[in-house]
C-alpha positions, 0 to 999 in steps of 0.5 A: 388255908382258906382265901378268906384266911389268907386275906387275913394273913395278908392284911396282917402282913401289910399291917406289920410292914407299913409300921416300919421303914419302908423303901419306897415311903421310909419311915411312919410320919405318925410314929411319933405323933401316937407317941406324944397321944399316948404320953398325953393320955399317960400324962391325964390320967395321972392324977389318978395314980398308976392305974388312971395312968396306964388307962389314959395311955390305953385309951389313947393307944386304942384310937390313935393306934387303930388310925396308925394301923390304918395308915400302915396298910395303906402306906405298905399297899402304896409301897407294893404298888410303887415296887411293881411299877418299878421292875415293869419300868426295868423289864 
């Protein structure tokens, strides 16, 4: 695998882990705000049936979901970051 490749891997990791609960920062605080985003986005789209729906949900899936994801990394390195402080305290 190549370092660039591995990177990838690694972001993609982070990404996925911060997007759950996490020891040191529990759980996502957007988590629900994306929710209602996307309920919001299903809600106006409605009115033009099935289709204006599921479109006004993927909008706002795309730009809130790209902030989430952004959060997510960051909340995941923050995370790291504090669990190695840690075990240097308890060495």
């Amino acid at each position: 695998m190549s370092a660039r490749s591995s990177k990838m891997v690694s972001f993609v990791g982070h990404v996925i882990r911060g997007c759950g609960t996490l020891p040191h920062c529990g759980s996502h605080p957007g988590t629900v705000f994306l929710a209602l985003m996307v309920l919001m986005g299903a809600a106006a789209g409605s009115k033009g049936g099935a289709l204006g729906m599921f479109g006004g949900a993927g909008v706002m899936l795309v730009f809130g979901g790209a902030f989430y994801l952004v959060g997510a990394y960051s909340r995941s390195k923050t995370d790291e970051e504090l669990e190695a402080r840690l075990r240097a305290k308890t060495r």
